[in-house]
N, C-alpha and C positions, 0 to 999 in steps of 0.2 A: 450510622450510630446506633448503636446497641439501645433496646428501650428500658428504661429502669425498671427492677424488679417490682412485681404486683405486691402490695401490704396486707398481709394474714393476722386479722385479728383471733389470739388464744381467747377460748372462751371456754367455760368448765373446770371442770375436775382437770388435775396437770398431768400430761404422759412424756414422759421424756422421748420417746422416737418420736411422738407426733412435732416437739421441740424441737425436736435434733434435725428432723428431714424440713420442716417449714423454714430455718434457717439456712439450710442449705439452696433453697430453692427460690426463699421470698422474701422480704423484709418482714422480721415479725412486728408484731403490733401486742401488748400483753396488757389485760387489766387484770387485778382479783377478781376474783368467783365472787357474783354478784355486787358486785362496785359500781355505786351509783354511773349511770353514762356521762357525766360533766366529768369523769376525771380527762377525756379527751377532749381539746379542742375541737371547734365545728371544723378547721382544718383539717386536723389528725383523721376525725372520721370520716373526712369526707373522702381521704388518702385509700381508705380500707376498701377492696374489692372480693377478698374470701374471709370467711370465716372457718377456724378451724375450730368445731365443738365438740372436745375432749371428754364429750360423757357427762352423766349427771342426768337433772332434771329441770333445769334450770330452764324458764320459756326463751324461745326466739320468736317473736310473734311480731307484730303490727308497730309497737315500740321500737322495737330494736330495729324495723326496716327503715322507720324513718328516720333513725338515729344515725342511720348510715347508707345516706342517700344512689353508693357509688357501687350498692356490694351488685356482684354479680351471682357467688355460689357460698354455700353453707354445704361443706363436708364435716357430717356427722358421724361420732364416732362410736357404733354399735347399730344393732339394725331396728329396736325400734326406736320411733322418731315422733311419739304424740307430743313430745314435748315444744316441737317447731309446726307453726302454723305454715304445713305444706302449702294449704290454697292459697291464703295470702299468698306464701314464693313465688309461686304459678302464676295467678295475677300480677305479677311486678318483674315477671320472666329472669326472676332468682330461680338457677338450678340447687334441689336442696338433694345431698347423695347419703346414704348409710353403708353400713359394713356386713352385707348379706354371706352366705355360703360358706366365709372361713370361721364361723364359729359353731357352726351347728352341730357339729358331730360334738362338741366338748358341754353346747348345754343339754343336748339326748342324753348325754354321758351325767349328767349332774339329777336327771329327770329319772332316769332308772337306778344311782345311786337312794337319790329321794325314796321312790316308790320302794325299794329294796329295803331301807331304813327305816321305815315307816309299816308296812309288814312282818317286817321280824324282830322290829324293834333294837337293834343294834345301838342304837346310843346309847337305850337305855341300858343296853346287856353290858356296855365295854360299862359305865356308870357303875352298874354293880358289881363287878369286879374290882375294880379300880378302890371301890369302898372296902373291902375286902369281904364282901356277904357272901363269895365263893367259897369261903374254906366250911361257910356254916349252914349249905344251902344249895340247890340249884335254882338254875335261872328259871322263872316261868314259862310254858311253852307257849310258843306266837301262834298268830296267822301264818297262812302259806301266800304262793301264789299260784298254787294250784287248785283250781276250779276258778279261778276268779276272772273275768271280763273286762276288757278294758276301754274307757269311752275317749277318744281324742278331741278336746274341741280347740279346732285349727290346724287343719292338717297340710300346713304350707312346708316348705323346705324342712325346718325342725319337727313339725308335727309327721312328718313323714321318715324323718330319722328315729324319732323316739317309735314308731310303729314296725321299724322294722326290728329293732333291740328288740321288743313285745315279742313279736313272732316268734324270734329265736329261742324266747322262754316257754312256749308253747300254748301261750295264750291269746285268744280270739280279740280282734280290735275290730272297733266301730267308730266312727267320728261324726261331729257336729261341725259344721261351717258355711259359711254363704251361698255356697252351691252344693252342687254336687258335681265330684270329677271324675269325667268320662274313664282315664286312664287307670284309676284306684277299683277294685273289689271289693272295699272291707264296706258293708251294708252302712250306709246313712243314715241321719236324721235330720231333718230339718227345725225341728225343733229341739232346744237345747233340754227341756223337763222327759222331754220322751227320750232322748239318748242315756239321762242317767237313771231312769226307769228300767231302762234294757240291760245297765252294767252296776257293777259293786267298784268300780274303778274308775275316777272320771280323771283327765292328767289334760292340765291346759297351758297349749303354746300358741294361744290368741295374741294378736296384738291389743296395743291399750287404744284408747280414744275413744270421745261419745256413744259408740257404736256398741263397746264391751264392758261400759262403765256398771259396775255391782252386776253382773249378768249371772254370777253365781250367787244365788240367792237362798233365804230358808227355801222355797220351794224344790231349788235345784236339791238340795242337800238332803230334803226329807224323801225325794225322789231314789235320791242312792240307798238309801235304807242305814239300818243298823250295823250293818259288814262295811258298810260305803267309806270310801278312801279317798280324800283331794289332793293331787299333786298340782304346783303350780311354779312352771318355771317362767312365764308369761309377762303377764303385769300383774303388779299388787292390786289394779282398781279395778281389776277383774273381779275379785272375790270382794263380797258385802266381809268385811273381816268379822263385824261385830256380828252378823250372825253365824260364822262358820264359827267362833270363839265359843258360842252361845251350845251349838252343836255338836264342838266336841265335849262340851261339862256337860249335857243334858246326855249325850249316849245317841243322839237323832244319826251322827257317823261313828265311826270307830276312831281315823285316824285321819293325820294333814302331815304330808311333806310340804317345805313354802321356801322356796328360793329368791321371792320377790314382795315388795309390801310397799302400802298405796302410798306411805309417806315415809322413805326412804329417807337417811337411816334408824327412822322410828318406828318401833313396833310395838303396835297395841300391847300393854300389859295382860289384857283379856287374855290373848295369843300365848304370851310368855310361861301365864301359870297352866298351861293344857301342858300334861308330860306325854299327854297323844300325840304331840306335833312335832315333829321334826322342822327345824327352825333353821336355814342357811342364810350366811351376810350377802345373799346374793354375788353367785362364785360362779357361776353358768359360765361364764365365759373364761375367769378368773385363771387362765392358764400362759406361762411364760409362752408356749409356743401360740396360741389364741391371739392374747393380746397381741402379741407385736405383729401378727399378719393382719390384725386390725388396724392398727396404726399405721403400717404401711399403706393399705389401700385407702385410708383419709386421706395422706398424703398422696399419694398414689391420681386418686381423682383432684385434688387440686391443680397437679402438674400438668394432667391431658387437658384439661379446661383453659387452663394459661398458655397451653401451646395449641390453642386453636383445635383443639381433637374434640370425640363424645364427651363427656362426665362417663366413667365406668359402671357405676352403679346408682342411678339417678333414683329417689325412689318414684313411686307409681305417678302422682301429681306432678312431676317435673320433670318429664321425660324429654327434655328438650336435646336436640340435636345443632351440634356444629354441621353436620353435612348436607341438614337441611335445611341451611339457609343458606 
């Protein structure tokens, strides 16, 4: 006798293939985005063994494990994942997995859009055009990016893509991150005030969590100097915002591309009024062909899990294996 299909609680922001494929494969289980836990009975959730989490910001933490005594995996959908208490998972031998590799070329792609933007100032050029200040005027001359430096801090999968677009511009990369890797050439730093000392260009595809929280600081930014440039495709709680706000009105940097911000979808007013910043709804990923190779591999890893296989993309805290036990 066949065993009844496993129950996938939707949780998050809604994707319709994450929809589409968990019905296919599992019973779905759906509450609203952020809906008190009582709307399920202590049956219902006790029924529930994946979670499928559609994005967002929303915690999965220590509440929600006990709220659902029976889970076994949380397939997350995007690759960072501060938002779920991996250790707790780990401790309670919940596999938690993210959506690594198929989107990195599309947020490099949005990080050298940014830095491009923000250099030559293109909003602001199509802005005055579009006003009609062209017929009475030319546009003021930019920055380049020539002679300019650029510092990576985080040079994992993305920060390695974004490094190589750099090169092909003809400009020299350096990076900041927890080690140093044997395989990489571009000169390191270990600390993060001495990388943006050495460049005018700092572009961060850090992860978020305790570890990265405000690490872009006045320090950092006074470090880049007056030419100095922030791009941040990263996390928003990477950047102290009210002091990069603070330094792009003072003149302490020039300019900020920002694809991401610490309280989604809010953004500091401070931020708003700089016409130095280049301002995106966080789009990094934001692509028909992106998304849906995301959504597939959510679902993707929920089905190897259910049919006794690895998890695919486990992240680093729950690298648990079916074939080792």
């Amino acid at each position: 006798m066949k065993s009844p299909a496993p129950h996938v609680l939707h949780y998050g922001i809604p994707k319709p293939l994450i929809d589409v494929g968990v019905a296919e494969h599992f019973v779905p289980v759906r509450i609203p985005n952020n809906t008190d836990f009582s709307v399920l009975s202590d049956e219902e959730a006790a029924a529930v063994r994946a979670i499928a989490a559609g994005g967002g910001h929303d915690s999965i933490d220590k509440q929600f494990f006990d709220w659902l005594p029976n889970l076994e995996i949380v397939a997350s959908f995007g690759v960072g994942y501060d938002h779920i208490d991996a250790a707790e998972a780990a401790q309670r031998g919940i596999v938690v997995t993210h959506t690594p590799d198929v989107l990195t070329e599309d947020v490099a792609d949005i990080a050298l859009a940014l830095l491009l933007g923000t250099v030559r100032r293109t909003g602001q050029a199509e802005r005055f055009l579009r006003a009609g200040h062209w017929r009475t005027g030319t546009f003021p001359l930019t920055l380049s990016l020539r002679e300019r430096s650029v510092g990576i801090l985080g040079l994992g999968r993305i920060g390695k893509a974004i490094a190589r677009r750099i090169e092909a511009f003809g400009v020299p990369v350096n990076y900041c991150g927890r080690r140093r890797q044997a395989e990489v050439t571009y000169p390191y730093y270990e600390d993060l005030v001495a990388l943006a000392g050495a460049v005018d260009t700092l572009i961060i595809a850090a992860p978020g969590g305790p570890s990265t929280d405000g690490l872009v600081d006045r320090a950092v930014l006074e470090a880049l100097g007056p030419n100095g440039i922030v791009v941040n495709v990263g996390r928003g709680s990477i950047i102290n915002e009210a002091h990069l706000a603070e330094a792009l009105r003072d003149g302490t940097i020039v300019g900020a591309g920002l694809d991401v911000f610490e309280h989604e979808p809010q953004v500091p007013e401070g931020l708003l009024a700089c016409e130095n910043a280049v301002l995106l709804p966080h789009i990094g990923s934001a692509s028909h062909y992106t998304r849906n190779a995301m959504a597939r591999l959510v679902v993707d890893n929920l089905v190897a899990w259910f049919a006794g296989q690895d998890p695919l993309t486990p992240v680093a805290e729950t690298p648990f294996r079916r074939s080792a036990a």
